[in-house]
C-alpha positions as CSV (number, residue, x, y, z in Angstrom):
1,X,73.0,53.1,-65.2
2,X,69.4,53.7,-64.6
3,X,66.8,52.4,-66.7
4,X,63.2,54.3,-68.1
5,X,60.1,53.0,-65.9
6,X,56.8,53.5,-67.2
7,X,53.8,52.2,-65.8
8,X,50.6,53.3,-63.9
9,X,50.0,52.9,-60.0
10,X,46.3,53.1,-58.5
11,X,45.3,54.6,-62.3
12,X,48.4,57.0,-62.0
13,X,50.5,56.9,-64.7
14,X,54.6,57.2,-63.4
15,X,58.0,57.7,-65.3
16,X,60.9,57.2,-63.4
17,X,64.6,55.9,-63.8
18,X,65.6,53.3,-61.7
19,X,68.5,51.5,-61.9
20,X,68.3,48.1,-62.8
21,X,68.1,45.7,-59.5
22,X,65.7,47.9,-58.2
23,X,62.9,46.2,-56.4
24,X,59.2,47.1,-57.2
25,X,58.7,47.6,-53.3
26,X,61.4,49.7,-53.2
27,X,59.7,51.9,-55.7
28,X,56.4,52.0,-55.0
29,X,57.8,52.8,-51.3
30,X,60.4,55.3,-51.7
31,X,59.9,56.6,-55.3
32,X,56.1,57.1,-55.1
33,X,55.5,57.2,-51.6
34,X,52.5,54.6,-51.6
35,X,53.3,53.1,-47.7
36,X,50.5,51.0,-47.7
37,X,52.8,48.0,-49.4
38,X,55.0,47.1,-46.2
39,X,58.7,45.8,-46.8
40,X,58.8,42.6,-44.3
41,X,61.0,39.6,-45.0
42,X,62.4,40.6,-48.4
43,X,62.4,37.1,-49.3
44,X,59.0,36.7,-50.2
45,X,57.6,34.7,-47.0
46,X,55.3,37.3,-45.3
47,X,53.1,38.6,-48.1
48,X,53.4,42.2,-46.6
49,X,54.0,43.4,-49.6
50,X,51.7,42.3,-51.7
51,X,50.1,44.0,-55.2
52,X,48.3,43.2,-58.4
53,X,50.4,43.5,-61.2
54,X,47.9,43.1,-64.3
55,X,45.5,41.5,-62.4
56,X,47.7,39.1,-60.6
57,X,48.7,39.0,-56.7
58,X,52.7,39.0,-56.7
59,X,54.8,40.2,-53.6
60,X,56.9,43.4,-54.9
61,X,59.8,42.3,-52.8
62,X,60.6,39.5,-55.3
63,X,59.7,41.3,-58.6
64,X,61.9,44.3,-60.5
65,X,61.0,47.4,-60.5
66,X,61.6,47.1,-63.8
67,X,59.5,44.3,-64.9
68,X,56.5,46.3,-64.1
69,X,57.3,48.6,-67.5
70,X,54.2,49.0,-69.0
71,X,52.5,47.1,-66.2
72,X,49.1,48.4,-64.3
73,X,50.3,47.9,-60.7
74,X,47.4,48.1,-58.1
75,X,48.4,49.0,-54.6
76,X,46.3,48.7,-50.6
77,X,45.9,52.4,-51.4
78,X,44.5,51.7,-55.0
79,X,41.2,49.7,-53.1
80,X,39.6,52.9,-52.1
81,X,37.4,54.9,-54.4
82,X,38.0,58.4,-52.9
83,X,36.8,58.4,-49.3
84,X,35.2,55.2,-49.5
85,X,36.2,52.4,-48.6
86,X,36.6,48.6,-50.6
87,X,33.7,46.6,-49.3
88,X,36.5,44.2,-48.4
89,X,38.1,47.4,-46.1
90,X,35.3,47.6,-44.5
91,X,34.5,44.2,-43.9
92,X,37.8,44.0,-42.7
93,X,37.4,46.9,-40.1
94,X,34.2,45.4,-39.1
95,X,35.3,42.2,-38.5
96,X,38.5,42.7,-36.4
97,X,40.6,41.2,-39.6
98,X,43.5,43.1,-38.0
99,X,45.2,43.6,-34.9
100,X,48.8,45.1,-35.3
101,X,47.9,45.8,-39.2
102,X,51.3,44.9,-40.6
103,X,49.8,42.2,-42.5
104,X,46.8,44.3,-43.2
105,X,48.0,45.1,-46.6
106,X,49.0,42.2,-47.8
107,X,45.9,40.3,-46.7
108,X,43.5,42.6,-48.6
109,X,45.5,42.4,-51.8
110,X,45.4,38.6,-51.9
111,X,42.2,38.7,-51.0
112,X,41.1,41.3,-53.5
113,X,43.5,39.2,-56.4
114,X,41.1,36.1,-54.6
115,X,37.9,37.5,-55.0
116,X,38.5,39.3,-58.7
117,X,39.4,35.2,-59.7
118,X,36.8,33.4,-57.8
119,X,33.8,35.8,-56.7
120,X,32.3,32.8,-54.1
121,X,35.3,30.8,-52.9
122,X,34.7,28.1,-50.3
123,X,36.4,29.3,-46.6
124,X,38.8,26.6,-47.6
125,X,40.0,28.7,-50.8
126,X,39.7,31.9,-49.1
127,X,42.3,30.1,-46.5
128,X,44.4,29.0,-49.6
129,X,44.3,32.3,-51.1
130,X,45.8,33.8,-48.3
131,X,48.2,30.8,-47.7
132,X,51.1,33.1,-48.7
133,X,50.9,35.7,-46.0
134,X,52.0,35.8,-42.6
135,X,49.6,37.2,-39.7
136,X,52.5,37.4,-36.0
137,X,49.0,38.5,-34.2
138,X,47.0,35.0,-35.3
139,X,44.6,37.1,-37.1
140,X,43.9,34.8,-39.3
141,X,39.8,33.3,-38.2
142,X,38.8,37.2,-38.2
143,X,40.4,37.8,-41.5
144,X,38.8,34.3,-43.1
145,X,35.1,35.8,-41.2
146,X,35.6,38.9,-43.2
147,X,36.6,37.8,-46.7
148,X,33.3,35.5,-46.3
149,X,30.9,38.3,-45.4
150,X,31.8,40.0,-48.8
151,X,31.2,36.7,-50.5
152,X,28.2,36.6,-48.9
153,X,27.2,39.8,-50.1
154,X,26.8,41.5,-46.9
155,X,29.2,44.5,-47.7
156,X,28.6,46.3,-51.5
157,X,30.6,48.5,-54.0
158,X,30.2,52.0,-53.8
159,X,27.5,53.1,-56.4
């Protein structure tokens, strides 16, 4: 039997039925169609699929759909404000921080959940905070180079 989910996406507020062992990846995929949030390991290894949930980086391969009721979920395509790119998106482009771009995703979320917590963490806790995803291309230098920039305040919000 499915289930009443209600929560917001990017600002966008959803109601859906899902049934219960749902995965939020699954949704966020197939129900609202936000592809950014890549479905890698399904065991929570990768970090492909990577959101904020309140605030916090979780990988949507390991959390119900419907433990997200109520829930603020912030996806890769959430970053944006319009046409404009995160300063981390761009610092990202900038900087090479991807190659094949599956991990893309997932890198900028945990480095977005990063940078909300700690606003000038140390290239050793920008390496932590991105401990729990996998880069196959060995992206990770040009990723670490672009989280710093930011922190350095060479890339700015949008105004």
């Amino acid at each position: 039997m499915k289930k009443q989910l209600k929560f917001k996406v990017n600002g966008q507020p959803y109601e859906l039925f899902v049934k219960p062992k749902t995965l939020l990846v699954e949704v966020l995929r197939d129900l609202v169609g936000l592809t950014g949030t890549k479905r890698g390991c399904n065991s929570s290894s990768c970090g492909a699929c990577t959101v904020m949930l309140n605030g916090m980086s979780v990988k949507s391969c390991s959390v119900l759909a419907l433990q997200a009721n109520g829930a603020e979920v912030v996806t890769v395509e959430g970053l944006a404000k319009g046409n404009e790119l995160s300063p981390l998106q761009k610092s990202f482009l900038d900087h090479g921080a991807f190659q094949c771009g599956f991990c893309t995703p997932g890198m900028l979320m945990s480095s977005t959940a990063l940078l909300t917590e700690n606003p000038r963490p140390t290239k050793l806790e920008i390496k932590e905070g991105i401990d729990g995803n996998i880069c196959r291309c060995t992206g990770y230098n040009a990723i670490v180079r672009a989280v710093t920039a930011v922190v350095k305040g060479e890339y700015k919000e949008a105004k």
